[in-house]
Every structure is written in structure tokens, then in C-alpha cells.
C-alpha positions as CSV (number, residue, x, y, z in Angstrom):
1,X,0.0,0.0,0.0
2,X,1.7,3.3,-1.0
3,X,1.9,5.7,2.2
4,X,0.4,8.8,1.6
5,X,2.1,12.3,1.4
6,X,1.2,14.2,4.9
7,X,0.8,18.0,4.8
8,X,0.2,19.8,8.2
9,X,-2.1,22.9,8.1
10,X,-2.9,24.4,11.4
11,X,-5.1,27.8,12.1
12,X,-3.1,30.0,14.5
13,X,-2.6,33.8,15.8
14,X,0.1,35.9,16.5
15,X,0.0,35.0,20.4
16,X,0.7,31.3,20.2
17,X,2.4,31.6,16.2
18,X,5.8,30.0,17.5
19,X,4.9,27.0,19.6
20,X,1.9,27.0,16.5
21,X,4.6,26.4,13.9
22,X,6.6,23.6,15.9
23,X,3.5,21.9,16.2
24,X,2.9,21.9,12.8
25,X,6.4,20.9,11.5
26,X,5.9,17.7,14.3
27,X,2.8,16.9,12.4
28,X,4.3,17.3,8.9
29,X,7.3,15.1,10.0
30,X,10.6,17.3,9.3
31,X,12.5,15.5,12.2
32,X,11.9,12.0,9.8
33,X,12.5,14.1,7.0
34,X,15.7,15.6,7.2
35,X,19.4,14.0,7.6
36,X,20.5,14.5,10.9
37,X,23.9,14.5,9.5
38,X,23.8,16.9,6.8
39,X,23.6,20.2,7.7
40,X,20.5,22.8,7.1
41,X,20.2,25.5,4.4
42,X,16.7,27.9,5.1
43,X,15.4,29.3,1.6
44,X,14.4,32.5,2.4
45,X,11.6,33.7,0.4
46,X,12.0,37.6,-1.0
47,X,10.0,38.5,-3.4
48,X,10.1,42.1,-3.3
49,X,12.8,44.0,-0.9
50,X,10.5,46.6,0.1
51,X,8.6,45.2,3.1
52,X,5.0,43.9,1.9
53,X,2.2,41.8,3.7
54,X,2.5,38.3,2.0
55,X,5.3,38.7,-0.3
56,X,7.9,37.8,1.4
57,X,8.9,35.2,4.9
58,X,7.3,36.6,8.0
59,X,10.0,36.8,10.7
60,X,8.1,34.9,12.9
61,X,8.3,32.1,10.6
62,X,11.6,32.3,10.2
63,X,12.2,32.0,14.1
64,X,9.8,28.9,14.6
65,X,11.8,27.2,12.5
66,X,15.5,28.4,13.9
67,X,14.2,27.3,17.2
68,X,12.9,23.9,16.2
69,X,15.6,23.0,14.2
70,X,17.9,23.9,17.6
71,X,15.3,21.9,19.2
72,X,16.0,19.1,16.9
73,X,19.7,19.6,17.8
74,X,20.5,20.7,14.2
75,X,23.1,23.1,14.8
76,X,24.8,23.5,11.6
77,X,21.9,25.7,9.7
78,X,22.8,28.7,7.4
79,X,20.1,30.8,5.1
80,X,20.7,31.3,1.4
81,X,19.6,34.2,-0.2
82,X,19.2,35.5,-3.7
83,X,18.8,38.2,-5.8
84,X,16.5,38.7,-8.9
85,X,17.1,42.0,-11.2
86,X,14.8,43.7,-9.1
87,X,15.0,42.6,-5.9
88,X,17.8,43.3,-3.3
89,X,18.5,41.2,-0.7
90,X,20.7,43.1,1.6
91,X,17.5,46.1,1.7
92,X,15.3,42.9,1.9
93,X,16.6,41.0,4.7
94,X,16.5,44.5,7.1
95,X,13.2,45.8,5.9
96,X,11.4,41.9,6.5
97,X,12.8,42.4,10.1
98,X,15.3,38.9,9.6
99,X,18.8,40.6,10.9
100,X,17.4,40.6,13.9
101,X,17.0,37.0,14.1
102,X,20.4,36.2,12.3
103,X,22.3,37.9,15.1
104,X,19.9,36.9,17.8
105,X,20.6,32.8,16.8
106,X,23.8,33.3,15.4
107,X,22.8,31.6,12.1
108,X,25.1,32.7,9.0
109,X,23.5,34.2,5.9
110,X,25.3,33.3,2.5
111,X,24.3,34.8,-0.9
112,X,24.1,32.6,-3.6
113,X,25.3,35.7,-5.6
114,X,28.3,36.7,-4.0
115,X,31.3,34.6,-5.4
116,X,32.4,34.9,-1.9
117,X,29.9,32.4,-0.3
118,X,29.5,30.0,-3.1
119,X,30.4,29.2,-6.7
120,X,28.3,27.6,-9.3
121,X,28.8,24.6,-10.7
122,X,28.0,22.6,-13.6
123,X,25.4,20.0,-12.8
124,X,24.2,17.1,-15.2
125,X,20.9,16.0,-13.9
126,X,20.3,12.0,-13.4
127,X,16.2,12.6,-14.6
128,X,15.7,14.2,-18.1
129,X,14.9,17.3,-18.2
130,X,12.1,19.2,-19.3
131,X,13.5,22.8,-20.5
132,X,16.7,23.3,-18.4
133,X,18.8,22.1,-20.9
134,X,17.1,23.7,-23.4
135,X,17.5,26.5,-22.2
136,X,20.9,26.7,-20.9
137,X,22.3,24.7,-24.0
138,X,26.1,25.4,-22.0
139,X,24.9,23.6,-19.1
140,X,22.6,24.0,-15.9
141,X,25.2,25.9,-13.3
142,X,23.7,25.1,-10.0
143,X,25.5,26.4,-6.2
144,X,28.1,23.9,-5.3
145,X,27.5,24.8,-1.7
146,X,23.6,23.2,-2.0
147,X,25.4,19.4,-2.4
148,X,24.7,17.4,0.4
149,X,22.2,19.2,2.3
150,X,19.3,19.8,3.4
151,X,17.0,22.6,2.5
152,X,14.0,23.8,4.3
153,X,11.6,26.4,1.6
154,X,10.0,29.3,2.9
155,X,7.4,30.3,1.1
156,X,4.4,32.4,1.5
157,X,0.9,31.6,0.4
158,X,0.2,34.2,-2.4
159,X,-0.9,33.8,-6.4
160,X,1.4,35.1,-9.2
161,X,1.0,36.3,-12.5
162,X,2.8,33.6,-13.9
163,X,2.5,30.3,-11.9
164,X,-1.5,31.1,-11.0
165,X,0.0,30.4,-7.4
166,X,4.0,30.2,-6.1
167,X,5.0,28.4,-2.6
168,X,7.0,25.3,-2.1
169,X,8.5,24.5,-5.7
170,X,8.7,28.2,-7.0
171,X,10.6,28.9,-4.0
172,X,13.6,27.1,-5.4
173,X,13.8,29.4,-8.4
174,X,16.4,31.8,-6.5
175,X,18.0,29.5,-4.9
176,X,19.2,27.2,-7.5
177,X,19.1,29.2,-10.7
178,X,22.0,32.6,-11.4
179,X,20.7,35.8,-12.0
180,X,20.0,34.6,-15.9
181,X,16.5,32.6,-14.4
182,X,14.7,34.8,-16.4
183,X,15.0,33.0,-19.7
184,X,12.7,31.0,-18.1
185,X,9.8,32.5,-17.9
186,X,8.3,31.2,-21.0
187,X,8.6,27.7,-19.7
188,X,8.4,28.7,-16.5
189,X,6.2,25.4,-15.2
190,X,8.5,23.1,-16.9
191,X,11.8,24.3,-15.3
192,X,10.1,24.4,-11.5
193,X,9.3,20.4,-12.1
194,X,13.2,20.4,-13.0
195,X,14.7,22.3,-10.4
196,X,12.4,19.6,-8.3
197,X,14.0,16.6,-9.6
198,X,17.6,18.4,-9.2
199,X,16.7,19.4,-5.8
200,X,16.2,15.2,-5.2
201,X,18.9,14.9,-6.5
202,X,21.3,17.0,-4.5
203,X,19.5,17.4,-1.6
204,X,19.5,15.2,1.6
205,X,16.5,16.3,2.7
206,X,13.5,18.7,1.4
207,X,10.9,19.9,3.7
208,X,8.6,23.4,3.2
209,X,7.0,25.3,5.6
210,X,4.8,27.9,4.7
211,X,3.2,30.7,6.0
212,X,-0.5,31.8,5.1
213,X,-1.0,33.7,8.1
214,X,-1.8,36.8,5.9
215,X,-1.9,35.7,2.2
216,X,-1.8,37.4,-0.6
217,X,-4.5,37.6,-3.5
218,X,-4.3,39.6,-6.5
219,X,-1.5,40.2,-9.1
220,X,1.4,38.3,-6.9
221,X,4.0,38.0,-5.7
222,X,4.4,41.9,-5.0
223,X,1.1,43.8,-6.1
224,X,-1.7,41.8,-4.1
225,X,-4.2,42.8,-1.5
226,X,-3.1,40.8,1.8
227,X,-5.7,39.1,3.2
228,X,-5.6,38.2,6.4
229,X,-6.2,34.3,7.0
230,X,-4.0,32.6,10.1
231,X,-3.1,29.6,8.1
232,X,0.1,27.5,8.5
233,X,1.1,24.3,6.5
234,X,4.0,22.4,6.4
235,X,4.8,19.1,4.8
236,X,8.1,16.9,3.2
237,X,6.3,16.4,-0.2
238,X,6.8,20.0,-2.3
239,X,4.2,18.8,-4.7
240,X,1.9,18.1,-2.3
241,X,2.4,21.2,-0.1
242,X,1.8,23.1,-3.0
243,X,-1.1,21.2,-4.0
244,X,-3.0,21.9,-0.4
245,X,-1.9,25.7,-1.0
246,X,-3.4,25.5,-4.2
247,X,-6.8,24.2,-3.3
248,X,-7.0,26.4,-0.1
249,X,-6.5,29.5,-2.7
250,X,-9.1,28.6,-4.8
251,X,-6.9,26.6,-7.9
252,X,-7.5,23.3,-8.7
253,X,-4.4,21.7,-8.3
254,X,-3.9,19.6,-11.2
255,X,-6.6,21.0,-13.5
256,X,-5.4,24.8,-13.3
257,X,-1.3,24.5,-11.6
258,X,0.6,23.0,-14.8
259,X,3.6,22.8,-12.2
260,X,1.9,20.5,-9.7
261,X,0.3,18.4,-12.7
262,X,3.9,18.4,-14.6
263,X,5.5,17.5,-11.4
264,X,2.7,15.0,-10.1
265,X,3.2,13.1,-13.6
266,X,6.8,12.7,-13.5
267,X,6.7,11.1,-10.3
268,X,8.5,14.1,-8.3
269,X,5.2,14.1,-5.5
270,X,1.7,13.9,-5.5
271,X,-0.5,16.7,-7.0
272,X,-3.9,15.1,-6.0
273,X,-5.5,16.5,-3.1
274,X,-7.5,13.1,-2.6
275,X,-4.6,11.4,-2.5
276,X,-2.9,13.7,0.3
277,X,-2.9,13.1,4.2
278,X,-3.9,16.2,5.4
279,X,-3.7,16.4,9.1
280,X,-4.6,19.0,11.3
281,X,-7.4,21.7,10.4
282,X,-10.6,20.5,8.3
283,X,-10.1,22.0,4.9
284,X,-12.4,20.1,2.9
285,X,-14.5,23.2,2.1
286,X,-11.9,26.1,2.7
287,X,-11.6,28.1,-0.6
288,X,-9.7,31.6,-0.1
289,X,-11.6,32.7,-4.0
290,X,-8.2,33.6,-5.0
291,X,-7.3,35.0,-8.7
292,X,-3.8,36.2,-9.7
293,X,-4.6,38.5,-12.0
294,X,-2.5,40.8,-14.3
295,X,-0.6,44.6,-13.2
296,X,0.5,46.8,-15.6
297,X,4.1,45.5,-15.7
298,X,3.1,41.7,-15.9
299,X,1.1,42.9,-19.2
300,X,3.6,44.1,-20.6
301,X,5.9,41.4,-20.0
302,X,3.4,38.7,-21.5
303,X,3.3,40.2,-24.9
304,X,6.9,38.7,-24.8
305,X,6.8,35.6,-22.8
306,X,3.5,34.3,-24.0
307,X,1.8,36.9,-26.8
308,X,2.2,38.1,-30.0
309,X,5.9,39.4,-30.0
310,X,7.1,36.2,-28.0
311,X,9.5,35.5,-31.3
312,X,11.3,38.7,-30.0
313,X,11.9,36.8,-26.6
314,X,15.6,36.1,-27.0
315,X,16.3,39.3,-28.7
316,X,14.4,41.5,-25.5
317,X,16.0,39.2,-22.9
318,X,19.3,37.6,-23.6
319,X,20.6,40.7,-24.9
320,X,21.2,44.7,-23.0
321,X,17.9,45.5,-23.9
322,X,16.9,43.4,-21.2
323,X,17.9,46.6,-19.1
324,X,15.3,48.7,-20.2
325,X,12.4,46.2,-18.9
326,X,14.5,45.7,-15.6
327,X,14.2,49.8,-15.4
328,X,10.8,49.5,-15.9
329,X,10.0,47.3,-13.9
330,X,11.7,48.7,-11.1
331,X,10.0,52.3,-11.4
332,X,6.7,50.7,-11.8
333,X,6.9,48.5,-8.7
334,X,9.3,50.6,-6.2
335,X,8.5,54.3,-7.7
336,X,4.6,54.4,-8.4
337,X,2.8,51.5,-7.8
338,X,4.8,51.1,-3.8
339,X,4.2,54.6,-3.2
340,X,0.7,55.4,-4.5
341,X,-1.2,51.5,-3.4
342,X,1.3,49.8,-1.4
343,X,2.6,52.1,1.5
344,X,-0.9,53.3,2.2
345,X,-2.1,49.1,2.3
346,X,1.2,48.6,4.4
347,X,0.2,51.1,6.9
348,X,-3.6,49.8,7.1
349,X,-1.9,46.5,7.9
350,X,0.3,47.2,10.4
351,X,-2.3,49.0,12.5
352,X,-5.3,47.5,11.7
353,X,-4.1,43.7,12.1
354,X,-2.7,41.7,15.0
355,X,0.2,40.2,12.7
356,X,1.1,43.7,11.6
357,X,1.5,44.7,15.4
358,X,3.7,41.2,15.7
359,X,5.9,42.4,13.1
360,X,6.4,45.7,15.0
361,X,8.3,43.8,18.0
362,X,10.7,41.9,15.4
């Protein structure tokens, strides 16, 4: 009889969050699911440096899961970070509230960009690949420091304009792919079920823990409306953690994630919510009415990945003009859209909730 993936989803509030989130990852089973010997990498989640409700790791996530790995007696746990070409991960890390917590456990923070904390390597997957090497023709560079150990994702529960929905297996896209990851994006599904077989392939362990405590609906992962829901889940199978995240949304896993069905086919994890051991909170008939939408910038951008001028792809982005989008992007998101929407839904949050006056104390 084949055992059943278990995903943990627990309701919880900012009063008992911590001892919530260690309950939840004894449910989900990362103690069975991670080598004792190897040690720990935590995949932060940054999806936009400015600080924004849903986007990114909450700090309080990141801190259950310091201390229960301590608890565990893994010692030897490090966080990765990574940039995209609009994100910044040193602005990141102090706007989210996470030096804090660095210093406070004494964990080390590499960047995956910095030649000084890890190289890339050139990595020939065992499983066949779906558009990795299609795409990087020279070879799939993945960090040598990843080998032999175990990673923990740290997603959020949010939709995005290009996945429908990103959590467990999106979360790897930083972490394993170089600043170039944006080739991708026209076959965007396909590479997150490679980077999955990869990461079983590297890895000596694989958990995710995510964090839907406020989750964001809308055109993700930065221009959402937050929503305030007090979900956690957790769980060792990434296809089926996403799956449950999927459902709870308002997606149908297989039918509308082509990641999770791509994934689930291949054998990688299960996509089928049926199929999945969900312990914890009754979620039969939880459905957040989710859609991802598109924001002005994403439109633009899919007249090249996916529309009419997508046989201009390579020439737009493997070439400098790739720099004028980046620039566009980055006004859009940090110089209009932050300061005209997001700073006044920011500072309804932090007021008006009981997680925004949590993250206050970090």
C-alpha cells in the first residue's frame, strides 16, 4: 500500500504563532524528513525587498523554524539568499525584520550571488529534463554549496502572475538558478518540475514550511491585496504542499497549476488533493476565492513571454535591452505603484491587524 504524502495545516494567531509552527512541522514530520547528518540551508523567500504583507517570509516564521531546528539539535543551519534583477537582498533581509534573528541565533546568511559564499557549478541532472537544458544549452550551473544538504523552503501563500499560485517548488527558483533565471519565464512550469527533480537529487532532505498567516490575493507575488487568514502548512512532499496551498487558494491543483500536474506526472510528488494526508485543520471546504490576475508591468511582459511578439523573446531578454524592462519594472513596482497603493495598504496592515503589530516587535 503506498503511504500517503502528509501535509500539516494548522489555524493559529500571532499569540501562540511559534509553539503553532513547531507543532505543525511535528505533524508534517521534518524530524523523519531531514538527515541528521547533513547540515541545514533555510530558503528565504524575497519576493520584493520593500517590506510587503504576503510577499515575502514573515519573521516569525523564520524563528519557529531556527528554534525547532535547535530543538532538533540541528546546529549547523545557514540561510541562502538571492537576488532577482529587481530585488535586493541586503534592503530585503532588514526591511522583513530577519537581521534581527540572524544575530539573535547566530545563524550565518550566505548569498548565492556573492562569489564569496558560493560558486556555481556545472550539474548534469540524473532525470531528463524538461526545459533546463534547453535553455541553458552550455549547461545547468547550480551552487556547489547546495550538495549534500538539506533545505527547508519558505514560502508564502500568495498567487502570481505567472505560476496562477508560487509556494514550495517556486521557492527554489532563486535559490538554485543565477541571475539569468529569467529565460525562463516562457517555460516557467516546466523548469520548477526540474529544479524539483535536481533538488532530489542533491539534496539530503527537502521539507517546506509555509506561512499563510496573511496571504496574498491579487496580481502576486508583490502587487496583491493581503488578506488576512491565520493559516500555516507544512509538509516533506513539495508537490503536495503546494497542492494543499493550491486548493485552499481557490486553484485546482492539477486541473489549473501545470507545475503540480507536470510535477505530479513525473513522479516528483503527488498533486492530487484526494490522495494527500492532510492532518490537522478540516479543509475540505476552505476556498480563499483567490485569482492572480494581471498589473501593468506583468502585461507588458506577457506580450513577450506568452503573446504576439514572443519571437522577439531572445532578442528582448538575452541581450542589454533586457535593461530597459529591468528599469521599468523597477519604477513601476518601487517608484509608483509602492508609493501610491502599497505604502498606504502597508500602513492599514500594520495597525489594523494583530500580525502587523507582531511584526512591530521583530
Amino acid at each position: 500500500m503506498i503511504e500517503k504524502p502528509i501535509v500539516a495545516v494548522l489555524k493559529t494567531r500571532p499569540e501562540t504563532v511559534i509553539d503553532d509552527y513547531k507543532r505543525l512541522m511535528q505533524m508534517a514530520g521534518l524530524e523523519k524528513a531531514l538527515d541528521r547528518s547533513s547540515p541545514v540551508i533555510l530558503k528565504n523567500n524575497i519576493s520584493w525587498h520593500l517590506f510587503y504583507p504576503a510577499a515575502n517570509t514573515t519573521p516569525w516564521q523564520l524563528e519557529a523554524v531556527i528554534q525547532y531546528l535547535f530543538d532538533l539539535g540541528f546546529h549547523d543551519v545557514s540561510v541562502v539568499q538571492n537576488e532577482t534583477v529587481v530585488t535586493n537582498a541586503f534592503i530585503g533581509e532588514k526591511l522583513n525584520r530577519y537581521t534581527g534573528l540572524y544575530q539573535k541565533y547566530g545563524v550565518k546568511v550566505l548569498y548565492n550571488f556573492r562569489e564569496s559564499d558560493m560558486r556555481w557549478e556545472t550539474y548534469t541532472p540524473k532525470a531528463d529534463m524538461l526545459a533546463l537544458n534547453r535553455i541553458f544549452p552550455s549547461g545547468i550551473k547550480v551552487p556547489g554549496y547546495f550538495f549534500g544538504k538539506n533545505i527547508v523552503h519558505l514560502p508564502t501563500m500568495k498567487c502570481h502572475i505567472y505560476t496562477e499560485m508560487t509556494g514550495a517548488m517556486k521557492n527554489a527558483f532563486g535559490g538554485l538558478l543565477d541571475r539569468r533565471r529569467h529565460y525562463c519565464h516562457s517555460r516557467i512550469h516546466e523548469v520548477l518540475t526540474d529544479l524539483l527533480a535536481i533538488q532530489k537529487e542533491i539534496h539530503t532532505g527537502i521539507f517546506a514550511v509555509v506561512d499563510g498567516t496573511t496571504a496574498g490575493d491579487g496580481p502576486g507575488p508583490r502587487t496583491m491585496r493581503p488578506v488576512v487568514k491565520n493559516y500555516i502548512l507544512a509538509g516533506a512532499d513539495q508537490v503536495a504542499v503546494d497542492a494543499v496551498s493550491a486548493r485552499m487558494l481557490g486553484f485546482d491543483p492539477l486541473e489549473q497549476i501545470k507545475c503540480i500536474r507536470l510535477a505530479h506526472e513525473e513522479g516528483l510528488g503527488c498533486g492530487d488533493f484526494a490522495a494527500i494526508d492532510v492532518r490537522g485543520e478540516q479543509i475540505d471546504n476552505v476556498n480563499f476565492g483567490f485569482k492572480s490576475g494581471d498589473n501593468m508591468a506583468s502585461r507588458a511582459g506577457d506580450l513577450f513571454w506568452f503573446g504576439p511578439l514572443a519571437y522577439l523573446q531572445r532578442l528582448v531578454f538575452h541581450t542589454p535591452i533586457v535593461y530597459a524592462f529591468i528599469m521599468a519594472s523597477a519604477l513601476y513596482h518601487d517608484r509608483f505603484w509602492y508609493p501610491i497603493i502599497g505604502k498606504r495598504t502597508v500602513k492599514a496592515w500594520l495597525t489594523g491587524t494583530e500580525w502587523g503589530k507582531l511584526f512591530q516587535t521583530y
